[in-house]
N, CA, C and O atoms as a Tripos MOL2 file, in Angstrom:
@<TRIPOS>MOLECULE
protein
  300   299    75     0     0
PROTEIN
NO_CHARGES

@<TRIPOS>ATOM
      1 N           0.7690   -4.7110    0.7680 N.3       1 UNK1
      2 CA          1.1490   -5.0530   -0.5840 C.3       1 UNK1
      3 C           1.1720   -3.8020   -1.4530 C.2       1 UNK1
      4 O           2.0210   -3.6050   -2.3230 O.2       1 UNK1
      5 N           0.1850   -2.9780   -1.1570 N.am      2 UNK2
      6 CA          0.0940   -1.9570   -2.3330 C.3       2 UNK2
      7 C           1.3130   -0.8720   -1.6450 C.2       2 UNK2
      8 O           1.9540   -0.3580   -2.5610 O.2       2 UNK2
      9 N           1.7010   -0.4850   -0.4930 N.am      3 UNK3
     10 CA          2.8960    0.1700   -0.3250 C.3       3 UNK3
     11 C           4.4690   -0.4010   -0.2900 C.2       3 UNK3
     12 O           5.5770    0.1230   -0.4070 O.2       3 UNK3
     13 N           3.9120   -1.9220   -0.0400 N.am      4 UNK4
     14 CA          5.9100   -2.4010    0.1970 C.3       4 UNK4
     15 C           5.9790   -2.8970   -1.2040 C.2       4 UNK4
     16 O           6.9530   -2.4010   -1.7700 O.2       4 UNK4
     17 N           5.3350   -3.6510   -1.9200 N.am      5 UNK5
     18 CA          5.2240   -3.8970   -3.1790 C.3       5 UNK5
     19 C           5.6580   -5.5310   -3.0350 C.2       5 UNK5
     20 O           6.0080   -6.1310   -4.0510 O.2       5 UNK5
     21 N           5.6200   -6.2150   -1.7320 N.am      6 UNK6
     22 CA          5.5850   -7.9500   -1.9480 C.3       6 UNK6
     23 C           4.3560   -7.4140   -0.7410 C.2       6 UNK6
     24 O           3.9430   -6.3960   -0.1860 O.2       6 UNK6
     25 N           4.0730   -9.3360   -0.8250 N.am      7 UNK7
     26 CA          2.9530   -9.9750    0.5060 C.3       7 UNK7
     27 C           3.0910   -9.8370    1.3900 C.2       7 UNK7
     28 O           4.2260  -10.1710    1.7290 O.2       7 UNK7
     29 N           2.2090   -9.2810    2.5270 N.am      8 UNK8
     30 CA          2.4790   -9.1620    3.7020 C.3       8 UNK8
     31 C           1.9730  -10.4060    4.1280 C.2       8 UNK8
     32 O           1.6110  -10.3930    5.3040 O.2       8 UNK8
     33 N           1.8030  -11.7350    3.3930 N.am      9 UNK9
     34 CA          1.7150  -13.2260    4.3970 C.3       9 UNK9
     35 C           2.8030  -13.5880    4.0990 C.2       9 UNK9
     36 O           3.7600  -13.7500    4.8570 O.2       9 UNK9
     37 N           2.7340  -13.8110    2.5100 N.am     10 UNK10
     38 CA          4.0470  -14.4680    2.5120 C.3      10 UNK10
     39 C           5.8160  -14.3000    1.7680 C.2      10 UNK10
     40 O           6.7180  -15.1240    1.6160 O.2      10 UNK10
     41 N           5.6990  -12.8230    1.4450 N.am     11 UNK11
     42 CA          7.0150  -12.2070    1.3470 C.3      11 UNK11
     43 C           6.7500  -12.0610   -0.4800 C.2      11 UNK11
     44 O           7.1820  -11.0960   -1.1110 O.2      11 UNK11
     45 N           5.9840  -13.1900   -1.1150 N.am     12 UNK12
     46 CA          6.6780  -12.4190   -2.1960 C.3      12 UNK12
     47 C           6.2180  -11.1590   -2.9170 C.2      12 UNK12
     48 O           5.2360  -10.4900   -2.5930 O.2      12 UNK12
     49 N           7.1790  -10.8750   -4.0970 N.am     13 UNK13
     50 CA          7.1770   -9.6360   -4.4580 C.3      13 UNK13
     51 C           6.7290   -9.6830   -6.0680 C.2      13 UNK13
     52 O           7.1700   -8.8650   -6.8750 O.2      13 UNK13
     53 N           5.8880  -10.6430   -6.3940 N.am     14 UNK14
     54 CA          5.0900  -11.0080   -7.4280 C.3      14 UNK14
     55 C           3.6780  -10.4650   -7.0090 C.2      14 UNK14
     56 O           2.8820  -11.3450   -6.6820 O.2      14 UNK14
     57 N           3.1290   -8.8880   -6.9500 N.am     15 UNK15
     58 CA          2.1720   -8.8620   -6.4480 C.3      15 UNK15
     59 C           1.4150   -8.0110   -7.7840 C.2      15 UNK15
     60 O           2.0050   -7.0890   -8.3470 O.2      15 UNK15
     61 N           0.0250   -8.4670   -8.1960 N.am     16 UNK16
     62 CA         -0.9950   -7.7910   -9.2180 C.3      16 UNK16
     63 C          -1.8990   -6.4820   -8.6120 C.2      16 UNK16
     64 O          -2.3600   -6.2700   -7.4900 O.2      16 UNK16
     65 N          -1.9340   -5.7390   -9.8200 N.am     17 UNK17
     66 CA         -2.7460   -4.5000   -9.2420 C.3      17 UNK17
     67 C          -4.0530   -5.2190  -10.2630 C.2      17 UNK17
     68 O          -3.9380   -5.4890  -11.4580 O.2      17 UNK17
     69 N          -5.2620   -5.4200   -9.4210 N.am     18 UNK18
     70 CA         -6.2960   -5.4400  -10.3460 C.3      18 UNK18
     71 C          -7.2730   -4.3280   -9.8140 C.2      18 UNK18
     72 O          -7.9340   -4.4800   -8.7860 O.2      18 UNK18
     73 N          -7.3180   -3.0570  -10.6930 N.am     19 UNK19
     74 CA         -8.0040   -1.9990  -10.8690 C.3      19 UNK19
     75 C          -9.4490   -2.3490  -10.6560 C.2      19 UNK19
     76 O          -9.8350   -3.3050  -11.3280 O.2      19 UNK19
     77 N         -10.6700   -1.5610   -9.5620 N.am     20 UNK20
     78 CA        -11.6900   -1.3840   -9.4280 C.3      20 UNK20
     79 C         -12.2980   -0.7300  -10.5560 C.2      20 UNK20
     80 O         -11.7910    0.2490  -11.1040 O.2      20 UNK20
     81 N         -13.8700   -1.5010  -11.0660 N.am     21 UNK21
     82 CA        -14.7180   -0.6760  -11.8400 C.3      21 UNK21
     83 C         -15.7480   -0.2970  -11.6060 C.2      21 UNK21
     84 O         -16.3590   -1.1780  -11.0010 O.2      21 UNK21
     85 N         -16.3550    0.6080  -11.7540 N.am     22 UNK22
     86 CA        -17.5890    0.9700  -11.6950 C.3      22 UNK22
     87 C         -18.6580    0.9290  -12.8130 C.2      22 UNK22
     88 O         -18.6920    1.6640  -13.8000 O.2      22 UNK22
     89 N         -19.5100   -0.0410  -12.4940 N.am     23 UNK23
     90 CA        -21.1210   -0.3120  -13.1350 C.3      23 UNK23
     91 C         -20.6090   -1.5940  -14.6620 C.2      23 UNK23
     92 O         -21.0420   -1.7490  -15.8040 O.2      23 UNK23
     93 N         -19.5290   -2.2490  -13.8550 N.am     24 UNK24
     94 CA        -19.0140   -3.5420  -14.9940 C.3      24 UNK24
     95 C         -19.5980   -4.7820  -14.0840 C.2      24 UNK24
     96 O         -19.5980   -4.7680  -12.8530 O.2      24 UNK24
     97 N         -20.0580   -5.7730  -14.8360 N.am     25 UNK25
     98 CA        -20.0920   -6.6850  -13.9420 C.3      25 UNK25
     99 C         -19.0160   -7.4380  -13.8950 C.2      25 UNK25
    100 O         -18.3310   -7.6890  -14.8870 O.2      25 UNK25
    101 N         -18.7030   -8.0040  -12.3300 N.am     26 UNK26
    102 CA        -17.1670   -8.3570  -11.7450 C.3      26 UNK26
    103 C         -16.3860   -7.2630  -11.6910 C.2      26 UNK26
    104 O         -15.2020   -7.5660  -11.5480 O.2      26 UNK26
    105 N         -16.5840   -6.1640  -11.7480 N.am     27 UNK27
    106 CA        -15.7090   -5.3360  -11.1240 C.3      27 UNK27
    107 C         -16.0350   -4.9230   -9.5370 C.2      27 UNK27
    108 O         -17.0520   -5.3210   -8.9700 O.2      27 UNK27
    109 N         -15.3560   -4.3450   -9.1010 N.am     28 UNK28
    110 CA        -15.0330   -4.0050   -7.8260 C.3      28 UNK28
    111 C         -15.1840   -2.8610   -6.9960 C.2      28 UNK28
    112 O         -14.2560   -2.1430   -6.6230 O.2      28 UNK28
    113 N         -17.1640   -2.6250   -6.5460 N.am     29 UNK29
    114 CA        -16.7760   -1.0300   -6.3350 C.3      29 UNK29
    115 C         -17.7350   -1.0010   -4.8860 C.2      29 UNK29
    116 O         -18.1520   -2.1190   -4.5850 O.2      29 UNK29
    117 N         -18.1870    0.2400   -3.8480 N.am     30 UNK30
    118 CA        -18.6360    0.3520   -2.9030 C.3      30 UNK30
    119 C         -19.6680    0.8690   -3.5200 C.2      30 UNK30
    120 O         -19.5850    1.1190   -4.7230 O.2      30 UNK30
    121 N         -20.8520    1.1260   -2.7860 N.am     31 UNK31
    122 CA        -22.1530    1.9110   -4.0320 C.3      31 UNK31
    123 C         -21.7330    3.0560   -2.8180 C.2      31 UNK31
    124 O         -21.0410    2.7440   -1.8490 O.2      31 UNK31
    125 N         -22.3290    4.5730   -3.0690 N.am     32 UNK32
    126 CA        -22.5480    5.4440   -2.1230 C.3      32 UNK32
    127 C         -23.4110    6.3640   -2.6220 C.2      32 UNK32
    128 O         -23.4630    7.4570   -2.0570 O.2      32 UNK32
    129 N         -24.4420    6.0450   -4.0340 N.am     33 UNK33
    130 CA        -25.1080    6.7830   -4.1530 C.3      33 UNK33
    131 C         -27.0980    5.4370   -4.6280 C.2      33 UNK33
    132 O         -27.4550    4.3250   -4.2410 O.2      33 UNK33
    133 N         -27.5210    6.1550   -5.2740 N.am     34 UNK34
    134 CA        -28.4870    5.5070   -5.5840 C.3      34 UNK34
    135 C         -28.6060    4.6500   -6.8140 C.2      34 UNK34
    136 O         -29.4680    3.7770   -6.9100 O.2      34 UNK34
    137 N         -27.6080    4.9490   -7.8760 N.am     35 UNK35
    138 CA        -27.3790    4.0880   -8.6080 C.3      35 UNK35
    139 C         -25.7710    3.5680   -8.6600 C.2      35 UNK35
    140 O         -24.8650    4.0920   -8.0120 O.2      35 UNK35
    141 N         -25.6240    2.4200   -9.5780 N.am     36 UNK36
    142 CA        -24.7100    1.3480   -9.4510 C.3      36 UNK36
    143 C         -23.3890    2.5310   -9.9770 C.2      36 UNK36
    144 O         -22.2490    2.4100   -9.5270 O.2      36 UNK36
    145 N         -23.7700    3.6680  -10.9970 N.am     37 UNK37
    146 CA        -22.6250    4.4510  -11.3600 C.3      37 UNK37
    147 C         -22.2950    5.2510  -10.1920 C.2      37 UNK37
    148 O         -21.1560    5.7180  -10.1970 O.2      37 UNK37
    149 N         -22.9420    5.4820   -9.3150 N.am     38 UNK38
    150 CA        -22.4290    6.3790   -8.1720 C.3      38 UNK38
    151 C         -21.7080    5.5910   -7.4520 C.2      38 UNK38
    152 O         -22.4660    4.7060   -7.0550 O.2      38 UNK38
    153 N         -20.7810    5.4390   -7.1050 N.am     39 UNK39
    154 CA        -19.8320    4.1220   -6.8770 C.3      39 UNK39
    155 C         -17.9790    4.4670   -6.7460 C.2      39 UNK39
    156 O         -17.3840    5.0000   -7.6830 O.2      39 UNK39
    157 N         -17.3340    4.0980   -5.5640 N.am     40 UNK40
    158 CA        -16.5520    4.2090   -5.4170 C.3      40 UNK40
    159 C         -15.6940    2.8640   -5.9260 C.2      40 UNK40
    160 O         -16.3300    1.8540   -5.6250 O.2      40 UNK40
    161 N         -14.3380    2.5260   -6.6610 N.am     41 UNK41
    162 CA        -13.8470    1.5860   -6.8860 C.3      41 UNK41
    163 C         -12.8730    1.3670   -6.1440 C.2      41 UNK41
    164 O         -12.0850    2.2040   -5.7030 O.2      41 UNK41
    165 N         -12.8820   -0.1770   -5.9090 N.am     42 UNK42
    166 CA        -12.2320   -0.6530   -4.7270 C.3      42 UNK42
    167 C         -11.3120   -1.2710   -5.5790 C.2      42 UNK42
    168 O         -11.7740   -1.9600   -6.4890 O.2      42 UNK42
    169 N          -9.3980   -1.0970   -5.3940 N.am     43 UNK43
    170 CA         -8.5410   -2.0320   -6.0590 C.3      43 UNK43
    171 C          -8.3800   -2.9780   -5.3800 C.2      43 UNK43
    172 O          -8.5390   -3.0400   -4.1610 O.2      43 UNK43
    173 N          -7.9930   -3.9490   -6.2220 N.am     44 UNK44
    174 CA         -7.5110   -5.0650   -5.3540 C.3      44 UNK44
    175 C          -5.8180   -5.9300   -5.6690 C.2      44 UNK44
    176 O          -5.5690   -6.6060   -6.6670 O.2      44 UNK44
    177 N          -5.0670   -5.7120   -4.7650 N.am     45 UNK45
    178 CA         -4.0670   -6.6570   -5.0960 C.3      45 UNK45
    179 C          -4.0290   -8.0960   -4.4130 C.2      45 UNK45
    180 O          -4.6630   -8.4320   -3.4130 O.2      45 UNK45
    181 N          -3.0870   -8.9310   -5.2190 N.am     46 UNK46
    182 CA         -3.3160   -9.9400   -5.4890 C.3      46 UNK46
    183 C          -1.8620  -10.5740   -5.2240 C.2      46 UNK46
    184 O          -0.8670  -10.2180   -5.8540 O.2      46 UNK46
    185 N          -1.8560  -11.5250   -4.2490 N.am     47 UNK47
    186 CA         -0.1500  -12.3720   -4.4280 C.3      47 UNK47
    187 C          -0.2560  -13.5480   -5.4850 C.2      47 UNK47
    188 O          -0.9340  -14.5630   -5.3290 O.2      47 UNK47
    189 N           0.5710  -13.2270   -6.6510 N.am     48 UNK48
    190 CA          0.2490  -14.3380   -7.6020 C.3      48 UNK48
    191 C           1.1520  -15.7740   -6.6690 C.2      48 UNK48
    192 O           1.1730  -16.8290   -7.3040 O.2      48 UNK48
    193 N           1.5290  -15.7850   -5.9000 N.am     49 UNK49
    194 CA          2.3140  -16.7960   -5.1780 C.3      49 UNK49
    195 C           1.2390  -17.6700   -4.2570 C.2      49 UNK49
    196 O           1.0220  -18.8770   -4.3670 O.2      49 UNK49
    197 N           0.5610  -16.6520   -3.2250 N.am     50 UNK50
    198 CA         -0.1240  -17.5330   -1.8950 C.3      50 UNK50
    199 C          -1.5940  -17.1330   -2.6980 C.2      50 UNK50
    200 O          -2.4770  -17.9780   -2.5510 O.2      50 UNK50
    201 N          -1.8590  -16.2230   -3.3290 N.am     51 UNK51
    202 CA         -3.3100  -15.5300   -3.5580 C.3      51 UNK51
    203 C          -4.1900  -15.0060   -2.3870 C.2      51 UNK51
    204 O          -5.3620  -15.1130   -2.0250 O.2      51 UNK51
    205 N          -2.7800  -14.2400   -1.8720 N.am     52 UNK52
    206 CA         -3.6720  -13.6540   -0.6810 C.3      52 UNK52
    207 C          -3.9550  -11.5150   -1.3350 C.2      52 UNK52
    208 O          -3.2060  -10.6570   -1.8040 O.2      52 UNK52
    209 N          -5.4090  -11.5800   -0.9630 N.am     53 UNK53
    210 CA         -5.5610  -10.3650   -1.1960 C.3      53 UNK53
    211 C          -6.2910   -8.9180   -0.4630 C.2      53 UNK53
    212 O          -7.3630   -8.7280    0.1110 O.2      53 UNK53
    213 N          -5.2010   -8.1000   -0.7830 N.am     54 UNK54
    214 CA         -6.0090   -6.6570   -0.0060 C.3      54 UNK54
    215 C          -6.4420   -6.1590   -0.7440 C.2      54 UNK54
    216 O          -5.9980   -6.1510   -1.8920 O.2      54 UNK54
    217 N          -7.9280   -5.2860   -0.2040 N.am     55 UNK55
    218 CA         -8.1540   -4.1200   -0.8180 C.3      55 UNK55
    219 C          -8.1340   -2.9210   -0.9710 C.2      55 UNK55
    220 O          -9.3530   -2.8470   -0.8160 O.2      55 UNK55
    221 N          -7.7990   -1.7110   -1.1680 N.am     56 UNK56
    222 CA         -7.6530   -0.2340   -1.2960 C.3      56 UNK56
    223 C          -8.5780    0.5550   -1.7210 C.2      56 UNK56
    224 O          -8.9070    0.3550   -2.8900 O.2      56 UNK56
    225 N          -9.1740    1.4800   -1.1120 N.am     57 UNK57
    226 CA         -9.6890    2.7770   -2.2760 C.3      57 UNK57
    227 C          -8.6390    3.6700   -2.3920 C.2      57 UNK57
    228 O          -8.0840    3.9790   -1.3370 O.2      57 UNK57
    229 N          -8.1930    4.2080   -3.5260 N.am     58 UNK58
    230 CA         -7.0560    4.5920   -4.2280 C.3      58 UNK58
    231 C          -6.8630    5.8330   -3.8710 C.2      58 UNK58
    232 O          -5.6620    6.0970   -3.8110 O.2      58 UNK58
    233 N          -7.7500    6.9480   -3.5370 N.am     59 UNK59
    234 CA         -7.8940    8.5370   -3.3580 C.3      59 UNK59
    235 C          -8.3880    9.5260   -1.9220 C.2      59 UNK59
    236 O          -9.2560    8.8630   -1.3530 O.2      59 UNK59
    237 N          -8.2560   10.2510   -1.5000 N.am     60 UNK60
    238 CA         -8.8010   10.5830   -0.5070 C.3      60 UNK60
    239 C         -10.3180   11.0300   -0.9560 C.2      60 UNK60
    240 O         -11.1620   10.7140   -0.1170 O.2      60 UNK60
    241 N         -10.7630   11.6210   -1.9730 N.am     61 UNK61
    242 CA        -12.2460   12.1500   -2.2250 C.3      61 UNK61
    243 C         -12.7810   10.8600   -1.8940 C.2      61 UNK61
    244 O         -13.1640   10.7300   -0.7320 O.2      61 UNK61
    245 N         -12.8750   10.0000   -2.5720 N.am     62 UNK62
    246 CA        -13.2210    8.7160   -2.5870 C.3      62 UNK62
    247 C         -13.2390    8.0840   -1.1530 C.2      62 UNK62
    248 O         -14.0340    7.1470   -1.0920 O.2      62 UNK62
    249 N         -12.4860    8.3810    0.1760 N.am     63 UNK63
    250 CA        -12.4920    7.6300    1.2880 C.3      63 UNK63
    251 C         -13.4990    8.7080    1.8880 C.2      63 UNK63
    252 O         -14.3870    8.1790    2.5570 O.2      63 UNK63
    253 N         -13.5560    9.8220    1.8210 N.am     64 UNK64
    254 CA        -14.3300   10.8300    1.9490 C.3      64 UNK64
    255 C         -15.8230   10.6750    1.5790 C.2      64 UNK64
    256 O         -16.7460   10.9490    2.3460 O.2      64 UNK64
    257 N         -15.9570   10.2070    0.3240 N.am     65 UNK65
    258 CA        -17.7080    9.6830   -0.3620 C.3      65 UNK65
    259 C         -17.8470    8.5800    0.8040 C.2      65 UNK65
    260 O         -18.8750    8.5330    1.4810 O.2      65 UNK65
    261 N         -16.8200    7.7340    1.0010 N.am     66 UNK66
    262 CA        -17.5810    6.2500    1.8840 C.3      66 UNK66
    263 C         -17.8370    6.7040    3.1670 C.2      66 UNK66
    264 O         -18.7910    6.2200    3.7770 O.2      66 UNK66
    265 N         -16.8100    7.9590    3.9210 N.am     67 UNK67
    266 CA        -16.6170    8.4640    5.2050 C.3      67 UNK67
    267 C         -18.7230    9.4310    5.6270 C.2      67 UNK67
    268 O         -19.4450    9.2560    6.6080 O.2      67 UNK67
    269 N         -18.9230   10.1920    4.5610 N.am     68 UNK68
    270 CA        -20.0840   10.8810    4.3040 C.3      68 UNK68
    271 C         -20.8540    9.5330    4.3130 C.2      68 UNK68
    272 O         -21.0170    9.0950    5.4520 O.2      68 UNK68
    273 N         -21.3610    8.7780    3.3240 N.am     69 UNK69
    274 CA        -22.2160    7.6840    3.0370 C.3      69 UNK69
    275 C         -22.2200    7.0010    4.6410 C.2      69 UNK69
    276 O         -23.1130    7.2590    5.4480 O.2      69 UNK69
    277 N         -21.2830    6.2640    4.8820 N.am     70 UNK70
    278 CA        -21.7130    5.5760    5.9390 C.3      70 UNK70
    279 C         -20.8460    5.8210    7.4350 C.2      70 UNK70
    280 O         -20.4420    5.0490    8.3050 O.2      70 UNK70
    281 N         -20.8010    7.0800    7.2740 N.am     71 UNK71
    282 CA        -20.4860    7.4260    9.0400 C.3      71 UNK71
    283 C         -19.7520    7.5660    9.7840 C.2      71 UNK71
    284 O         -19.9350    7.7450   10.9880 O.2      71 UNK71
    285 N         -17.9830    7.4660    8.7440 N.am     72 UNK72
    286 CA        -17.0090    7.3470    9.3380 C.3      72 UNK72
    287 C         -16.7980    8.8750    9.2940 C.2      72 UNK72
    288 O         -17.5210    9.6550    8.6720 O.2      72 UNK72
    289 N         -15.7240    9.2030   10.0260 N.am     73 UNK73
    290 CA        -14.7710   10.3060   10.3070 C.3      73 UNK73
    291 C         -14.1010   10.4490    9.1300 C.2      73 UNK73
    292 O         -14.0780   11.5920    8.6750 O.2      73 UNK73
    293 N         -13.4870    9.4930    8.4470 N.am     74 UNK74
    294 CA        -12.2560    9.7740    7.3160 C.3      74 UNK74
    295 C         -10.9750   10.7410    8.3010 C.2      74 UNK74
    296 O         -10.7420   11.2000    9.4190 O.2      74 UNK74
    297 N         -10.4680   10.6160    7.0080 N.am     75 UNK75
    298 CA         -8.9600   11.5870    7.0990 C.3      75 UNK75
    299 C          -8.8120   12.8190    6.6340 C.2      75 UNK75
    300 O          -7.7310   13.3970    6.7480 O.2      75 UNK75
@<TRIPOS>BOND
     1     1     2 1
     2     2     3 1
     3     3     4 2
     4     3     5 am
     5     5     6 1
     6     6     7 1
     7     7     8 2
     8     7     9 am
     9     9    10 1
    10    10    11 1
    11    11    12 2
    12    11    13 am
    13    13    14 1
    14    14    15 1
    15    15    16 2
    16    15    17 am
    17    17    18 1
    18    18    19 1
    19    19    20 2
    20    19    21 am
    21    21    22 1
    22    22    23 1
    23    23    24 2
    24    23    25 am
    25    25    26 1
    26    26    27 1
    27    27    28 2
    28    27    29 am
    29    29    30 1
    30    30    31 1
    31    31    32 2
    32    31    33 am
    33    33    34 1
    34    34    35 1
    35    35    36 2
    36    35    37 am
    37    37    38 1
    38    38    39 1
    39    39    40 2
    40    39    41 am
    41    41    42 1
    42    42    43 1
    43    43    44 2
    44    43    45 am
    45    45    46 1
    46    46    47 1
    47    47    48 2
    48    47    49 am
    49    49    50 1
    50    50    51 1
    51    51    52 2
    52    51    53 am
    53    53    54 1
    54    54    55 1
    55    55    56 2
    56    55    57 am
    57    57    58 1
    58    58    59 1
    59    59    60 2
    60    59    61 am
    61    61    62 1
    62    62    63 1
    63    63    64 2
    64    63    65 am
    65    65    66 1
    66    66    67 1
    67    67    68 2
    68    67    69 am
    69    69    70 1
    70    70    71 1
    71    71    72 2
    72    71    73 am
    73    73    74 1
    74    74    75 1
    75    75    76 2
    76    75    77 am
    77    77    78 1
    78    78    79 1
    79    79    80 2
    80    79    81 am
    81    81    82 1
    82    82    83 1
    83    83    84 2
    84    83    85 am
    85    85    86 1
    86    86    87 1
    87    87    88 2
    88    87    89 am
    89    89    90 1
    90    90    91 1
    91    91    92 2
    92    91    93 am
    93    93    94 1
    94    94    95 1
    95    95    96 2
    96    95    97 am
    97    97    98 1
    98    98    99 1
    99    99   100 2
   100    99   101 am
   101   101   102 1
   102   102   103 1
   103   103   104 2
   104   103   105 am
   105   105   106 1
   106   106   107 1
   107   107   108 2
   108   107   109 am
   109   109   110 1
   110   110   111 1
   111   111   112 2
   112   111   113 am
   113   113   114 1
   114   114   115 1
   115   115   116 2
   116   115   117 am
   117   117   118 1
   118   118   119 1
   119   119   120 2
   120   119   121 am
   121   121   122 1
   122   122   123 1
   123   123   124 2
   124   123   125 am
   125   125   126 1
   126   126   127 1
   127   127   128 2
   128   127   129 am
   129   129   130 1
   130   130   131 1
   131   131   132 2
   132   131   133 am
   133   133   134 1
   134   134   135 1
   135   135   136 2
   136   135   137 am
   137   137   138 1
   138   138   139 1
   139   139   140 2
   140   139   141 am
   141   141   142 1
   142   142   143 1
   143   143   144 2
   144   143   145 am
   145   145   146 1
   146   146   147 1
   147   147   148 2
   148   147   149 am
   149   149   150 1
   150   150   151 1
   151   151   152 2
   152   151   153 am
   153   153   154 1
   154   154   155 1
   155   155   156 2
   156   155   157 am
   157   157   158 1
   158   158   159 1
   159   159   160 2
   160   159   161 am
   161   161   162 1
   162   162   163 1
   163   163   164 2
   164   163   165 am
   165   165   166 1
   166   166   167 1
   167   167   168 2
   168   167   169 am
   169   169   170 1
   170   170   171 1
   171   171   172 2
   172   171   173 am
   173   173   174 1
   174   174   175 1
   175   175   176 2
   176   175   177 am
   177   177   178 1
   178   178   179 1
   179   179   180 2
   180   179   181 am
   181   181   182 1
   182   182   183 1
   183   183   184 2
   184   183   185 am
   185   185   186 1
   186   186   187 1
   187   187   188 2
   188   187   189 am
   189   189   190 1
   190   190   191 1
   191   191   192 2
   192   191   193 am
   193   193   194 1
   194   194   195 1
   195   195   196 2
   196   195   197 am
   197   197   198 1
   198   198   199 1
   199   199   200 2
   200   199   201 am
   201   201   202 1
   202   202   203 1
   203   203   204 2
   204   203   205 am
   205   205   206 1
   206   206   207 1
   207   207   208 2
   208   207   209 am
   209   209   210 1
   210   210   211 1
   211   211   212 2
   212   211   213 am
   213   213   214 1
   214   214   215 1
   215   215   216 2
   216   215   217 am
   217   217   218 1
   218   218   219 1
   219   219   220 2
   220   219   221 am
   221   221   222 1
   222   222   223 1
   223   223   224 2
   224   223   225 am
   225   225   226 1
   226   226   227 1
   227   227   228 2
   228   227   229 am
   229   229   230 1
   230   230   231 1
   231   231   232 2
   232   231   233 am
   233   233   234 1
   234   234   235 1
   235   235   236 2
   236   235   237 am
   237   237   238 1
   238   238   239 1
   239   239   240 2
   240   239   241 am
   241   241   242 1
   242   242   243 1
   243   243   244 2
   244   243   245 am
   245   245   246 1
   246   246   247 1
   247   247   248 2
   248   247   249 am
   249   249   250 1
   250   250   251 1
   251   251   252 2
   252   251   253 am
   253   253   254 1
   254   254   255 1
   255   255   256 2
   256   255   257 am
   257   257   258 1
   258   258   259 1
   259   259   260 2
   260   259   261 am
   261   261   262 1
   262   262   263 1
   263   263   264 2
   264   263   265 am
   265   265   266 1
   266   266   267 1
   267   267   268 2
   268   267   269 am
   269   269   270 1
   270   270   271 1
   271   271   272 2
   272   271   273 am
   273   273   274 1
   274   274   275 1
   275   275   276 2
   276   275   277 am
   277   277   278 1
   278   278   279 1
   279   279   280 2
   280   279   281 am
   281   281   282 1
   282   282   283 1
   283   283   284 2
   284   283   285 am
   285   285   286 1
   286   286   287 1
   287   287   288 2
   288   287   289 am
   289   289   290 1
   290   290   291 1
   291   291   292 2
   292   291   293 am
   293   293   294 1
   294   294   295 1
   295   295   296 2
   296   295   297 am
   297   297   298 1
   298   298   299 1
   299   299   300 2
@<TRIPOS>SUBSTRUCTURE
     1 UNK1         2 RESIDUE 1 A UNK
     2 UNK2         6 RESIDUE 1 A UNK
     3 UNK3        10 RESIDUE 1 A UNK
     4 UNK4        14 RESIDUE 1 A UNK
     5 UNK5        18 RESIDUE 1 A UNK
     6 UNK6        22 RESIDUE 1 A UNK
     7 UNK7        26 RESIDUE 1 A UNK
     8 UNK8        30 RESIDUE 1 A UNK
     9 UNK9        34 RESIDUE 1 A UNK
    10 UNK10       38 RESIDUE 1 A UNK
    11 UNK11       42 RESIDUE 1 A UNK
    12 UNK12       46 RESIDUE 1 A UNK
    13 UNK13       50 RESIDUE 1 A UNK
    14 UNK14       54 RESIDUE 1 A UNK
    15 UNK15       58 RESIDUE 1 A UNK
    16 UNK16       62 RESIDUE 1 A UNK
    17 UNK17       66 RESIDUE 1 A UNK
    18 UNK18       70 RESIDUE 1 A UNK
    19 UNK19       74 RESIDUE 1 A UNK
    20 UNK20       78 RESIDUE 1 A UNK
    21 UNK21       82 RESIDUE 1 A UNK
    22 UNK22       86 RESIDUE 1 A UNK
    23 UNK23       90 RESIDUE 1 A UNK
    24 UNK24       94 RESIDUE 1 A UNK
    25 UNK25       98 RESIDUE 1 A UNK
    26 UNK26      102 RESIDUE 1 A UNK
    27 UNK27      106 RESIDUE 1 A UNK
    28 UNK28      110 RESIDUE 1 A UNK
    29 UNK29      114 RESIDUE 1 A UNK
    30 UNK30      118 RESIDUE 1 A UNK
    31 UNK31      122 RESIDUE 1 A UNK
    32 UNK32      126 RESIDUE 1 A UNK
    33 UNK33      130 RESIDUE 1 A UNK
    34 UNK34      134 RESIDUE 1 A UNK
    35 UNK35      138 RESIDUE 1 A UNK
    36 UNK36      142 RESIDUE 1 A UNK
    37 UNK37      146 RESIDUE 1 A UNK
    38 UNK38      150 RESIDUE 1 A UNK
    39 UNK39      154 RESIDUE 1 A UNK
    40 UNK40      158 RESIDUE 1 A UNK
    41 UNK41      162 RESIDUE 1 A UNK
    42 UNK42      166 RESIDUE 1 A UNK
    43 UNK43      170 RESIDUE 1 A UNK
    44 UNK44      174 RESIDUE 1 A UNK
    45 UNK45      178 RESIDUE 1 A UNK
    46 UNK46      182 RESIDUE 1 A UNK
    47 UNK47      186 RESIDUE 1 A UNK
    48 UNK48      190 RESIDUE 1 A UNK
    49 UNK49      194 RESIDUE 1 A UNK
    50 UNK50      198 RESIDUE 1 A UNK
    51 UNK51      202 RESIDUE 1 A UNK
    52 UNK52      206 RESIDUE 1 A UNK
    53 UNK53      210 RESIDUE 1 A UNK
    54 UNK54      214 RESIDUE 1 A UNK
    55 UNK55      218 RESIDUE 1 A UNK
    56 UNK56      222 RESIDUE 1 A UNK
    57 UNK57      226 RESIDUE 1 A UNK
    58 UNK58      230 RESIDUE 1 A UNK
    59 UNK59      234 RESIDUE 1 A UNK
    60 UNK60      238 RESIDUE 1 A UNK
    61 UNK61      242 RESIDUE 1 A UNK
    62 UNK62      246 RESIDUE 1 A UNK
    63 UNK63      250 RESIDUE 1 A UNK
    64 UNK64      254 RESIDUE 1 A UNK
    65 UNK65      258 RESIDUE 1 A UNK
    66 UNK66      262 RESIDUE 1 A UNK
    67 UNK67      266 RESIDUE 1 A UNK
    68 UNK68      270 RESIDUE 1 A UNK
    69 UNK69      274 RESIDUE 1 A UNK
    70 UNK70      278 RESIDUE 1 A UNK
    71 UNK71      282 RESIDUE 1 A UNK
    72 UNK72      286 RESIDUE 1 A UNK
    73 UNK73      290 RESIDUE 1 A UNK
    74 UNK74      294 RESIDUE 1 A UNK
    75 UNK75      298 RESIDUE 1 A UNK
């Protein structure tokens, strides 16, 4: 969704960007430090049609903080 710009269930092209926050409540983030502001934000889109949704971290530093934190390789 966030690269073709419709649903990858169900085709359409009515799709929402709802932006990750950090240290809001209901927002959307990974922790990778010791407090709630150390925090990576996770976007999320949204099919306003089926309401099917993915999530993204938006940046490479950022896949990099989660890659360090918990163990992955990253890119």
């Amino acid at each position: 969704m966030k690269t073709q710009g419709k649903c990858s269930k169900c085709g359409c092209s009515d799709v929402l960007r709802v932006p990750g926050e950090i240290g809001v409540l209901g927002g959307s983030s990974i922790r990778v430090g010791a407090t709630v502001l150390s925090a990576v934000p996770v976007t999320r889109f949204v099919c306003a049609a089926c309401g099917y949704v993915e999530e993204w971290i938006d940046n490479a530093v950022n896949l990099a903080s989660l890659a360090k934190r918990y163990g992955g390789k990253g890119k």
